[in-house]
N, C-alpha and C positions, 0 to 999 in steps of 0.2 A: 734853493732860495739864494738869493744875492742881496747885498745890499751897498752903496757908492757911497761915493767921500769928494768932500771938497779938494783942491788940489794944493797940495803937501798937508792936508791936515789929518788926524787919527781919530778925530770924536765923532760918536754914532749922530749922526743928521737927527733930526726929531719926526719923521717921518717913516726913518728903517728903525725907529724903535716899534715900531708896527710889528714890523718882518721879523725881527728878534721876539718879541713877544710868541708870532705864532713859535718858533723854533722853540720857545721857551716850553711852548702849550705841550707841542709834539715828544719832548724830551721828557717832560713829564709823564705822559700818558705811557711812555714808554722808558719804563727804569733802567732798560739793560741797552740802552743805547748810547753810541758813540758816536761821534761826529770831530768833523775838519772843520775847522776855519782854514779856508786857504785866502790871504792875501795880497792884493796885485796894485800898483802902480801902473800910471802910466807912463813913459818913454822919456819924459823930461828931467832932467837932472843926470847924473852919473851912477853909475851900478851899485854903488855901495852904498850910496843915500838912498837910493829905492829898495833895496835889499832889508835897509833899517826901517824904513817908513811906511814898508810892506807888515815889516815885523810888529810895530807898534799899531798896525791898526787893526792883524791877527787878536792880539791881546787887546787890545780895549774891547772888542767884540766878545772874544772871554771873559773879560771880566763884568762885563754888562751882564752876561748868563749867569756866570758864576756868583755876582749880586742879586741875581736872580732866583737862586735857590736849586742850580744847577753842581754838581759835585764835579769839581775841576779836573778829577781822573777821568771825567767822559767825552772832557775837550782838548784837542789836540789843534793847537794853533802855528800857522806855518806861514812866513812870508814868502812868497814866490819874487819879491821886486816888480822888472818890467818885463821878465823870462817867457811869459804865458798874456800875451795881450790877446782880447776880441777882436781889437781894430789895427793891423798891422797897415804901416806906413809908411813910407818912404823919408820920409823927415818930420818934426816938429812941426813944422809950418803946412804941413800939406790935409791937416785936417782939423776939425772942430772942435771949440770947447767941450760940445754935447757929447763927439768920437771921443777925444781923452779921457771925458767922465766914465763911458763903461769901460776902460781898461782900468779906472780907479775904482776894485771894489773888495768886496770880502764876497766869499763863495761859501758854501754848510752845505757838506758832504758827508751820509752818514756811512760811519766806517764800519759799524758793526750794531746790528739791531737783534 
């Protein structure tokens, strides 16, 4: 499951609170499971501000779970930055809003079920 972000911001859309929900369902249904947030930027900015802004939007997506009723030992949140894009590009300008939104997203990886 994935879910996108406006660009530079970390709060869950009101729409991937959907997608969080089912993840929330599944993690219930299933007590012994673990999962990744893995979080990505896209290409804009410098490496160490998408490293961060990758990080804080790992954790708000944890912590949306984890106000969820999800036990925070079973999520393991990890910014990746701009390191792992979908949409590889040749520069900034050479693709779309709609291209840079899915390199801006959170990925739920489950690591151990």
């Amino acid at each position: 499951m994935t879910i996108h972000f406006d660009y530079n911001m970390c709060y869950i859309r009101k729409p991937f609170k959907v997608v969080l929900g089912r993840v929330i369902a599944l993690m219930k249904k299933y007590p012994e499971m673990v999962i990744e947030i893995g979080s990505h930027t896209d290409s804009r900015g410098n490496a160490k501000f998408n490293e961060d802004l990758s990080q804080k939007r790992a954790s708000s997506s944890k912590d949306f779970l984890i106000e969820s009723g999800i036990d925070r030992k079973r999520i393991i949140a990890k910014g990746y930055g701009e390191s792992v894009p979908i949409i590889k590009c040749k520069s900034d300008d050479s693709y779309s809003e709609e291209q840079h939104e899915l390199n801006r997203r959170s990925e739920f990886v489950i690591k151990n079920l």
